[in-house]
C-alpha positions as CSV (number, residue, x, y, z in Angstrom):
1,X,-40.3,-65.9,64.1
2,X,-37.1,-63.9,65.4
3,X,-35.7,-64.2,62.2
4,X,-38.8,-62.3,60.7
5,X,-38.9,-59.6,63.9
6,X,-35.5,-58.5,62.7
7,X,-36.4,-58.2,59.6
8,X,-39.0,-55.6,60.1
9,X,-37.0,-53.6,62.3
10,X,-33.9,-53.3,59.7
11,X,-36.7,-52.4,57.0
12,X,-37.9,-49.6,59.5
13,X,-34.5,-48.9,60.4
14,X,-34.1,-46.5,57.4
15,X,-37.1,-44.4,56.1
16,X,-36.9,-41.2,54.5
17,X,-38.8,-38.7,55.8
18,X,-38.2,-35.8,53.6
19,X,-39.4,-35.5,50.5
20,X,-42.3,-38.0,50.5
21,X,-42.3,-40.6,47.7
22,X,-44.8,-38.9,44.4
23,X,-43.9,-35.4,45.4
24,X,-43.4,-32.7,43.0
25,X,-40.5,-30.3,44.0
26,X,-39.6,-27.0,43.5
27,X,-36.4,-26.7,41.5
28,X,-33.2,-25.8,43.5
29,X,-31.6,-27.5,46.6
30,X,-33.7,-30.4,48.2
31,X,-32.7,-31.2,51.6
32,X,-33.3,-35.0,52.0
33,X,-33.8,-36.0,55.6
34,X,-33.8,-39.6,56.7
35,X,-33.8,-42.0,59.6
36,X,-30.7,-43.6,58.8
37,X,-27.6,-45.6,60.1
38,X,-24.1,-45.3,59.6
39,X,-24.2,-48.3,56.4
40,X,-27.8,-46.5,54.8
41,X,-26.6,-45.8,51.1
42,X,-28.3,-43.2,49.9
43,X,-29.0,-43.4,45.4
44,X,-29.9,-41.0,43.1
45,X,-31.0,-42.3,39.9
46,X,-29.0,-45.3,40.7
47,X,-26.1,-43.3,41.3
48,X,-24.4,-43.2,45.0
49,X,-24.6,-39.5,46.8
50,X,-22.9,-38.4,49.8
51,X,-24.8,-38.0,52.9
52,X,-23.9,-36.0,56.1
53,X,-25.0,-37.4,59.6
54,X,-27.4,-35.1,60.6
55,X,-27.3,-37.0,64.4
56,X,-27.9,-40.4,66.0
57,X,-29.6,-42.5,63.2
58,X,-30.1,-39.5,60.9
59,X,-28.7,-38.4,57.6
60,X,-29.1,-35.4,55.6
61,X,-27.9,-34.8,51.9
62,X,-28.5,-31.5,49.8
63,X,-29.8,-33.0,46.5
64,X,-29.4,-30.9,43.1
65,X,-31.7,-32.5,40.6
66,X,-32.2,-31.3,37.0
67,X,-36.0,-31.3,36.0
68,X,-37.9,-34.2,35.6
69,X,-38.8,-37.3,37.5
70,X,-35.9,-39.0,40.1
71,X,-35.9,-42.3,41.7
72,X,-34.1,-41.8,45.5
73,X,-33.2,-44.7,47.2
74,X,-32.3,-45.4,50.8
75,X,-31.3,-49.0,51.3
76,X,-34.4,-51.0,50.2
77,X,-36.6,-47.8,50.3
78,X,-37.4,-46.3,46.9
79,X,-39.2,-43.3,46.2
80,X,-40.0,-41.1,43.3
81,X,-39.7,-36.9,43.0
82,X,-40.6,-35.0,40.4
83,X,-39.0,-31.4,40.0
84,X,-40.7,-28.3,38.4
85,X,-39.0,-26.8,34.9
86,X,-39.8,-29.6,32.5
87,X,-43.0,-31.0,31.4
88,X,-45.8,-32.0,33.6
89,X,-45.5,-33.8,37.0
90,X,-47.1,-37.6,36.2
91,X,-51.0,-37.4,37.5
92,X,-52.1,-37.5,41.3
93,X,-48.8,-36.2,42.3
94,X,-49.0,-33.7,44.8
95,X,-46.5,-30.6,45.6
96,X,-44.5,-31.2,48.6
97,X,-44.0,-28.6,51.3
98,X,-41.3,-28.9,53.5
99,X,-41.4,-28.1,56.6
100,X,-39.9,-26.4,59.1
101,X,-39.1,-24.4,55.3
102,X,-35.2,-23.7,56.7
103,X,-33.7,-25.1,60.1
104,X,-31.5,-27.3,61.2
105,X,-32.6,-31.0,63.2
106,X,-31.5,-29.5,66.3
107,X,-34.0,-26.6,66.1
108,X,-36.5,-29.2,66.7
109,X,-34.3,-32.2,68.3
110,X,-31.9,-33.3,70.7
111,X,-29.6,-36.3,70.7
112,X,-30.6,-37.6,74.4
113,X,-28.9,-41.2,75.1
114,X,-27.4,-41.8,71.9
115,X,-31.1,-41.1,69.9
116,X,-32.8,-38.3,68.5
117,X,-36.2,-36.8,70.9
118,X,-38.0,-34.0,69.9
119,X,-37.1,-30.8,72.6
120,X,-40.3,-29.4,74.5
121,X,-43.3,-28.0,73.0
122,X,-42.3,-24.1,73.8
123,X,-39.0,-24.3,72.2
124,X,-39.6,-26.2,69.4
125,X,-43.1,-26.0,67.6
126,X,-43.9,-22.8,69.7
127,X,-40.9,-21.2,68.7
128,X,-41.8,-20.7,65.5
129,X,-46.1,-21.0,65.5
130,X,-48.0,-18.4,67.4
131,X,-49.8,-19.7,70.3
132,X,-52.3,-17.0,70.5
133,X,-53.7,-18.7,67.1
134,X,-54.1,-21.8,68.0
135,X,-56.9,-22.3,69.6
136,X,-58.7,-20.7,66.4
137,X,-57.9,-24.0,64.9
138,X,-57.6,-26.8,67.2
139,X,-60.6,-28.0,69.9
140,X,-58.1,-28.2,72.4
141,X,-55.2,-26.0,74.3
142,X,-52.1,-26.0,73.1
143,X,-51.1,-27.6,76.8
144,X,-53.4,-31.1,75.9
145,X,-51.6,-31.1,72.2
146,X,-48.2,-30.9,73.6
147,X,-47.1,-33.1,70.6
148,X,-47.8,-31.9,67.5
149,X,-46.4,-34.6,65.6
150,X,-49.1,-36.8,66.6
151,X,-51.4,-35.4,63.9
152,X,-49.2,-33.5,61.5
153,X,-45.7,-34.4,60.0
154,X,-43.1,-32.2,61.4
155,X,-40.5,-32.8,58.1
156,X,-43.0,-31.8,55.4
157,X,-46.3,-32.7,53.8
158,X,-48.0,-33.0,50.6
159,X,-51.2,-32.0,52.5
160,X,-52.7,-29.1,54.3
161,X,-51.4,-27.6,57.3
162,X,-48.8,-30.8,57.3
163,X,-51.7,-33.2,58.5
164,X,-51.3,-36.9,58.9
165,X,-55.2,-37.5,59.1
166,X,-58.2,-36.0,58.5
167,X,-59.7,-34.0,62.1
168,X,-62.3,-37.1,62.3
169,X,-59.2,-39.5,62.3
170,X,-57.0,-37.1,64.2
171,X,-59.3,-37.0,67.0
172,X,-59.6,-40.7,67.5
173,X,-55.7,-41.0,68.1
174,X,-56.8,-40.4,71.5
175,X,-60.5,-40.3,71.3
176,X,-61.1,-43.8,70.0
């Protein structure tokens, strides 16, 4: 049973979180984001690419990919990207938006204790998003939503407004 408890954590121990696997991408530099450790080899079309760590148990690489489909793999995670500029993206692939669109990790993170925590609501997500908008769109202030990343992914989406969940799901995160 321990055996199979590490297991899960070393598979968890490396995701990537930007782009998302079926994504279709815009041609140009893709920033690649990942949770990551110092041994995560990062492939491109089975060919190794250098990474830079972007913090504690982060790595970033600037990808330049020809048009077509890619295969990206981090450790035992594989995805697949499409870029724009030759023939069609295969179907049910979604564009990805990435989001924040240009900032560094520490615009939205600081290494605290050897690990990456996201800093305050008002100087990360209200730095950028206008807080006399919100509640337009949400039911509740932007005080009781504190963490945004609860209901939408804060490295890029291939949905809407960077939601995780539809609202009925979103709601029972803390609604039941």
């Amino acid at each position: 049973m321990q055996l199979r408890s590490h297991f899960v954590v070393a598979v968890l121990a490396f995701q990537i979180l930007r782009p998302l696997d079926q994504s279709i991408l815009e041609s140009g530099t893709v920033k690649l984001v990942a949770k990551a450790g110092d041994t995560a080899k990062l492939l491109v079309d089975g060919k190794p690419v250098a990474t830079t760590k972007a913090g504690p148990n982060a790595l970033s690489a600037d990808l330049t990919l020809a048009p077509g489909t890619h295969g990206i793999t981090l450790d035992a995670q594989k995805i697949e990207v499409f870029v724009k500029g030759s023939g069609s993206a295969p179907a049910g692939w979604e564009v990805f938006r990435p989001h924040p669109p240009s900032a560094s990790c520490d615009a939205c993170h600081v290494a605290k204790e050897g690990a990456w925590s996201v800093r305050p609501y008002d100087s990360s997500c209200a730095g950028c998003h206008n807080l006399a908008k919100f509640p337009q769109t949400h039911t509740h202030a932007a005080t009781v939503l504190e963490e945004c990343q609860l209901c939408h992914n804060p490295h890029g989406s291939k949905a809407r407004f960077h939601l995780k969940f539809t609202k009925e799901t979103a709601c029972k995160q803390c609604h039941g």
